[in-house]
C-alpha positions in Angstrom: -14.1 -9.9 3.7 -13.0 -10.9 7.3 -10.1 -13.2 8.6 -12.1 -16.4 8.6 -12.7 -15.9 4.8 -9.6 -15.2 3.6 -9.2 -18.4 2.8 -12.6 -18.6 0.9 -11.5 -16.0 -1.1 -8.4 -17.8 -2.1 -10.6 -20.6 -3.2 -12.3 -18.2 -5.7 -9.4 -16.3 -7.2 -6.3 -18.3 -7.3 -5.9 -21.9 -9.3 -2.1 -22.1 -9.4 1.0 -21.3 -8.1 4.1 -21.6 -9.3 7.8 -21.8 -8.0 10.5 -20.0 -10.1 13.7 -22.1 -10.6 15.6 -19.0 -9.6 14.2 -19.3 -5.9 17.5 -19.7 -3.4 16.9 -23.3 -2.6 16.5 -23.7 1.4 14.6 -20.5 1.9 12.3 -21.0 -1.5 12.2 -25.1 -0.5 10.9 -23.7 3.2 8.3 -21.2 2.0 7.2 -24.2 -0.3 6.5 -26.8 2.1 4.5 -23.9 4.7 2.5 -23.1 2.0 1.7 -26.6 0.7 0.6 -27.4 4.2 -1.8 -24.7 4.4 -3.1 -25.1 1.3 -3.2 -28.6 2.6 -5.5 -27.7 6.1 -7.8 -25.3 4.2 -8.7 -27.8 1.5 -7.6 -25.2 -1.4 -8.3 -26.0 -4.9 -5.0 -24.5 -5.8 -2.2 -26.6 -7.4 1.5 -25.5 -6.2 3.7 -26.7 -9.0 7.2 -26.1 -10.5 7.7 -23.4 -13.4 9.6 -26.2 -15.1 6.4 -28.2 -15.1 4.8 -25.5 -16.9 6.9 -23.6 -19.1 9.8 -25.6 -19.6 13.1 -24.1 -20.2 11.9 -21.0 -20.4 12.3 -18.3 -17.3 9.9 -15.8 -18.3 7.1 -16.8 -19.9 4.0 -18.2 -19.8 1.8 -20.5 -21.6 -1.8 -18.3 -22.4 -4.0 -20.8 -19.9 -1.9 -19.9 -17.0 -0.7 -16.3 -17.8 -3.5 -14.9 -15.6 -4.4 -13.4 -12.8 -5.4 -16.4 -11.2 -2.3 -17.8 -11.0 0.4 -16.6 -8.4 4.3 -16.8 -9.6 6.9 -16.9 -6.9 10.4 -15.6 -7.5 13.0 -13.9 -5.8 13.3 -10.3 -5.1 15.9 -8.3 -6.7 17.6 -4.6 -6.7 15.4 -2.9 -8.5 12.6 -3.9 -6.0 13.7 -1.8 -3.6 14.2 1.8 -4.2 12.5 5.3 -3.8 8.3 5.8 -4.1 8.9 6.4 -8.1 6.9 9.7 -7.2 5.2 11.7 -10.2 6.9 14.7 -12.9 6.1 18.1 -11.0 4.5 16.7 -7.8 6.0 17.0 -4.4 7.5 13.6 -3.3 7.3 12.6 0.3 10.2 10.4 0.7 8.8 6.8 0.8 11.0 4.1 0.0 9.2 1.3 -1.4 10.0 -3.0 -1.2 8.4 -4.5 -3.9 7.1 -8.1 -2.3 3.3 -8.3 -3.6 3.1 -7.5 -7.0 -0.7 -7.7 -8.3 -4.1 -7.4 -6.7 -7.7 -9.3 -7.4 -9.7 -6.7 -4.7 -11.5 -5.0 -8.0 -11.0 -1.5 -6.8 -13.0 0.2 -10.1 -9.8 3.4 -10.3 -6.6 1.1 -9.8 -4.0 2.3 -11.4 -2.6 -1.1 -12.0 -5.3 -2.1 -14.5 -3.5 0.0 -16.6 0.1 -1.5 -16.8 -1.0 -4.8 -15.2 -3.5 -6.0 -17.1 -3.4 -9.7 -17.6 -0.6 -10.7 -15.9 0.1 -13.3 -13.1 0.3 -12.5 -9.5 3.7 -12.7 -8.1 5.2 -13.0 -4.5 8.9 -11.2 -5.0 10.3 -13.6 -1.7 12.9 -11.0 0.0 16.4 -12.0 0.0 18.5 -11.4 3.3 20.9 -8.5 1.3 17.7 -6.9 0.8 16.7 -6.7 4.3 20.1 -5.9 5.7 20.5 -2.6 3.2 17.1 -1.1 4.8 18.6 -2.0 8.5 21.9 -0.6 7.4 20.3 2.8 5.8 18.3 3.3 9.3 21.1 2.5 11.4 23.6 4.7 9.2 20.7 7.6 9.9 20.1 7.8 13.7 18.2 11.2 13.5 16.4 10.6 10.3 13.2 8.2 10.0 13.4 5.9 7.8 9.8 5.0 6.3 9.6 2.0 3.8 6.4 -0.3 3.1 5.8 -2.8 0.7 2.0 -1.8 -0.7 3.4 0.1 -3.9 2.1 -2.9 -6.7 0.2 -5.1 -4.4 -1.9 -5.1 -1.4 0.5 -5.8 1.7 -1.8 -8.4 3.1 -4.3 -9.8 0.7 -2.0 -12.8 0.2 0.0 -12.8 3.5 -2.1 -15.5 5.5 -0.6 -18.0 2.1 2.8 -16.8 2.0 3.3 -14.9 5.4 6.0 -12.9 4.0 5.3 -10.2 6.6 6.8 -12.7 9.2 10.3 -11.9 7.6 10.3 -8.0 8.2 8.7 -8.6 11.7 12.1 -10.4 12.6 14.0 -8.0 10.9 13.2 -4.8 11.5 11.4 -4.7 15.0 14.2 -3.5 16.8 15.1 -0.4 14.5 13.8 2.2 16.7 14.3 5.2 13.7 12.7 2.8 11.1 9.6 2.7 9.9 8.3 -0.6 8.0 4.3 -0.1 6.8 2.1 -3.0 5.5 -0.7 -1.7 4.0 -3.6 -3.0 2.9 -7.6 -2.5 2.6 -8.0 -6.1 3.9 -9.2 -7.2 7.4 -5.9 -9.6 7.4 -3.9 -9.1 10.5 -4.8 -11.7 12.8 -2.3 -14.0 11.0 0.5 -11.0 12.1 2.5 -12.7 15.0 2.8 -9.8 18.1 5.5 -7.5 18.2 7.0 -5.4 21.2 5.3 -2.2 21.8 7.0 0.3 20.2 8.4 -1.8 17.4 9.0 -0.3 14.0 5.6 -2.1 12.6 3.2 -0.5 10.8 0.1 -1.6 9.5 -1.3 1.2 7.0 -5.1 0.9 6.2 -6.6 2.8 3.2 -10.2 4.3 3.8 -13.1 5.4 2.0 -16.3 5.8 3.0 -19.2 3.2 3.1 -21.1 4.1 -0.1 -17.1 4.5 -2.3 -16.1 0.7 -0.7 -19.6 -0.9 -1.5 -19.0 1.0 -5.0 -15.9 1.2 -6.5 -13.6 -0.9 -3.9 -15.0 -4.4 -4.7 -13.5 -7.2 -2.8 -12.2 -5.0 0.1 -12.9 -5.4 3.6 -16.0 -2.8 4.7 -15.1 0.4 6.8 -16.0 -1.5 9.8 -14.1 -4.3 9.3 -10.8 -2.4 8.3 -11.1 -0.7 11.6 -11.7 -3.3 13.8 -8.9 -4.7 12.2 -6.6 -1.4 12.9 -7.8 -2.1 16.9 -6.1 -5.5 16.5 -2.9 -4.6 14.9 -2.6 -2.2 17.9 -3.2 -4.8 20.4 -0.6 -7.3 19.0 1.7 -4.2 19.3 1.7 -2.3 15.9 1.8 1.1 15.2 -1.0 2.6 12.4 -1.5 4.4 9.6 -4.4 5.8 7.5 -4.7 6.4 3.7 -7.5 8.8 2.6 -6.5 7.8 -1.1 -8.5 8.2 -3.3 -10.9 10.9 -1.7 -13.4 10.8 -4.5 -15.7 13.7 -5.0 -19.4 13.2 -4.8 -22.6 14.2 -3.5 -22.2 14.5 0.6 -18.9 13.8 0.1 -17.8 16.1 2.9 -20.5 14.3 5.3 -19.5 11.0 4.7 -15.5 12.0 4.8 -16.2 13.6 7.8 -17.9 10.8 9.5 -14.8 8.2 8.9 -12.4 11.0 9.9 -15.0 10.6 13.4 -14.7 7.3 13.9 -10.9 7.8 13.7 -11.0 9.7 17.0 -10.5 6.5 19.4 -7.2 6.0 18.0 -6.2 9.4 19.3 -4.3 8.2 21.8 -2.4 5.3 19.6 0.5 5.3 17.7 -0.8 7.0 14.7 2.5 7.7 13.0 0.6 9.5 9.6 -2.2 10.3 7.3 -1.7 10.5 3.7 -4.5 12.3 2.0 -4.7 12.4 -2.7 -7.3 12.7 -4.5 -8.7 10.8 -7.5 -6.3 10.6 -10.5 -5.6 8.8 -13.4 -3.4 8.4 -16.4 -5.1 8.5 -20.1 -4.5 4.8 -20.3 -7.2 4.3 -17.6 -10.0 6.5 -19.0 -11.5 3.7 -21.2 -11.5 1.5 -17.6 -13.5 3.6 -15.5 -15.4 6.2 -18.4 -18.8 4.4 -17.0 -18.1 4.9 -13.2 -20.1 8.0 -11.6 -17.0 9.5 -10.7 -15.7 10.2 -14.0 -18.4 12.4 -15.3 -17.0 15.1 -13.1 -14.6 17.4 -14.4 -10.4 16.5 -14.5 -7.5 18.7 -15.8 -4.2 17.3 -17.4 -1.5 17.9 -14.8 2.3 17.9 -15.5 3.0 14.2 -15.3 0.5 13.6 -17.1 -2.4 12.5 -15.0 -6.1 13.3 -14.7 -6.9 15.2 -11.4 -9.8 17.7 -10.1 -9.4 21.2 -10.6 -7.2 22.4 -7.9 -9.6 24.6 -6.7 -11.6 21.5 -5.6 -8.7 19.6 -4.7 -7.1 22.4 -2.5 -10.7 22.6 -0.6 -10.6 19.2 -0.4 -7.7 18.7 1.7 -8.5 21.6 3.6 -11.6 20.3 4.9 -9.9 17.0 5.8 -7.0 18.9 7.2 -9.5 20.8 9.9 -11.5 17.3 10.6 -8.2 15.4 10.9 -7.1 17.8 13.1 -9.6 17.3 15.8 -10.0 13.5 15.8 -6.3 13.0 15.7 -4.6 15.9 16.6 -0.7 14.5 17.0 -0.8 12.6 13.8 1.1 14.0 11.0 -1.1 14.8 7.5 0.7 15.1 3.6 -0.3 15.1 0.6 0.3 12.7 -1.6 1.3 13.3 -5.2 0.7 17.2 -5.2 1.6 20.4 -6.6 3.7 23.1 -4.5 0.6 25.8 -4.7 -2.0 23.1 -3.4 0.5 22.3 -0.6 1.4 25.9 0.2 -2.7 26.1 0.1 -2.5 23.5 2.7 0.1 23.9 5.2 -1.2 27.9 5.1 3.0 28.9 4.8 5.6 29.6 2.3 8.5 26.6 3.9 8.4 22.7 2.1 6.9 20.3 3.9 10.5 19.2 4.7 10.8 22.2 6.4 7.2 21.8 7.9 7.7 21.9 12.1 5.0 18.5 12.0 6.0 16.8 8.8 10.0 17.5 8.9 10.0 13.9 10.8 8.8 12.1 7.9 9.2 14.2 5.1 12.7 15.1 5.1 14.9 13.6 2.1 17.3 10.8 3.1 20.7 10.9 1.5 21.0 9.2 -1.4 17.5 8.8 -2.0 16.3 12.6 -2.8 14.2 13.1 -5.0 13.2 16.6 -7.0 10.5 14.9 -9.4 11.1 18.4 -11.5 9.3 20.5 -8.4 10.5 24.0 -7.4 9.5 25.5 -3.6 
């Protein structure tokens, strides 16, 4: 995958998209027409057509032929969109507010979550409405000593589709100027050349998830390779974007510390950049997903039912995981903060080596520390 193909890989996974009658009529008119016209250059065999023309009076759903993941619905963002990371029962949350504006993804990762709760629906593009964007400048600007972190790759990849729609465009001129906000795309795409350049210093984040070059050519299908995510990273931070990394999933194999290790390596020239953090999680997976991904290597290993209900490694394994990417983190980026994602007090007391919450944390109190309004316990005690 690379930015010159992008648009070769729309040719092969999308056939239709469709334009909900609820779409405010001069911005959902606007997006229209852009997108039409690039379909338009590229030569797409995709059709851009009316919901009406398709399912008649109906506003939510589908005939069978086009209730698929080949076909993209577009429809306007509302309230519940936007809200706190919904976290996990008895795991430590760390705070992320979440936009819901891609919702959907074709990559083919083999352990998505989404296969199990979005399994044969459409694609949609959720187009953000101004109230939207003016609540996440008003919560920053109502918060002058907190940061304010919110991204839009919770249900969806942050860029796969962005070179169609360019929604990203939107938050660029909206939020660049928040200096205690914040905003992450992230993605396992190479896609960022479409991203227009932003002041140095802006509140633009482009987050890219990593794995190593055996798990991507395995289980990460579609996705841009290692080497292409990274020389994408080296763009966004020329055009003026801060970065992020996601070690999520670290799956354990055979030389899994030796290939981990060697990404974490290559990380080093961005030790002087704008890292802003690393997330680290293991593998895990509700029940639903076990009949998905029973054949995949990865599975044979052995998982414990945790308190909300997910599959994870023993925490044994999963607290010397973290540890070993902890110390290697450390030296190739040594002033970016680390969490954990989705993890037990004991396995982060394990891994900040002292007794105070992450909030509490001298590096991660920055990023971790609950906003008001938005805390949330997920049923965890310190």
């Amino acid at each position: 995958m690379n930015w010159m193909n992008c648009w070769n890989y729309y040719s092969k996974t999308l056939s239709t998209i469709l334009w909900h009658p609820d779409l405010p009529d001069v911005e959902g008119s606007a997006l229209r027409q852009r997108v039409e016209q690039r379909i338009a250059r590229q030569n797409l065999p995709v059709a851009s057509r009316s919901w009406d023309e398709v399912a008649g009076s109906s506003r939510d759903s589908l005939p069978p032929e086009v209730a698929c993941a080949e076909t993209v619905v577009v429809r306007p963002g509302g309230p519940a969109d936007f809200g706190p990371c919904p976290g996990t029962q008895g795991h430590r949350c760390c705070n992320y507010l979440t936009l819901n504006t891609y919702v959907g993804c074709t990559l083919g990762c083999t352990y998505c979550i989404m296969q199990s709760y979005l399994r044969n629906r459409t694609l949609e593009v959720l187009l953000p409405h101004q109230t939207q964007l003016e609540r996440i400048r008003r919560l920053a600007r109502e918060r002058p000593g907190a940061t304010v972190r919110v991204g839009t790759g919770e249900v969806g990849d942050s860029l796969l589709y962005d070179p169609l729609f360019d929604i990203s465009r939107q938050f660029v001129e909206a939020f660049a100027d928040i200096p205690n906000l914040r905003f992450e795309l992230k993605t396992k795409t190479d896609y960022v050349e479409h991203l227009p350049e932003v002041p140095r210093g802006s509140s633009l984040v482009v987050g890219f998830s990593l794995n190593p070059p055996g798990v991507v050519t395995r289980e990460e299908g579609w996705a841009a390779t290692l080497n292409e995510r990274l020389a994408a990273a080296r763009c966004a931070l020329e055009k003026g974007y801060r970065l992020a990394f996601h070690f999520d999933p670290i799956i354990y194999h055979s030389g899994w510390r030796e290939a981990y290790g060697e990404v974490v390596k290559l990380l080093g020239e961005f030790s002087a950049a704008p890292v802003e953090w690393v997330s680290l999680g293991t593998l895990r997976y509700p029940l639903s997903l076990r009949s998905a991904i029973e054949e995949r290597p990865y599975a044979l290993e052995e998982f414990v039912q945790c308190r909300d209900g997910k599959m994870r490694y023993l925490q044994p394994l999963r607290a010397g995981i973290y540890r070993f990417m902890r110390d290697q983190l450390r030296q190739a980026l040594p002033a970016a903060p680390v969490y954990l994602c989705m993890e037990s007090s004991s396995v982060w007391r394990d891994f900040l080596r002292e007794r105070s919450a992450p909030d509490r944390s001298a590096s991660l109190k920055p990023i971790m520390r609950p906003l008001e309004g938005f805390e949330r316990g997920c049923g965890i005690t310190w």
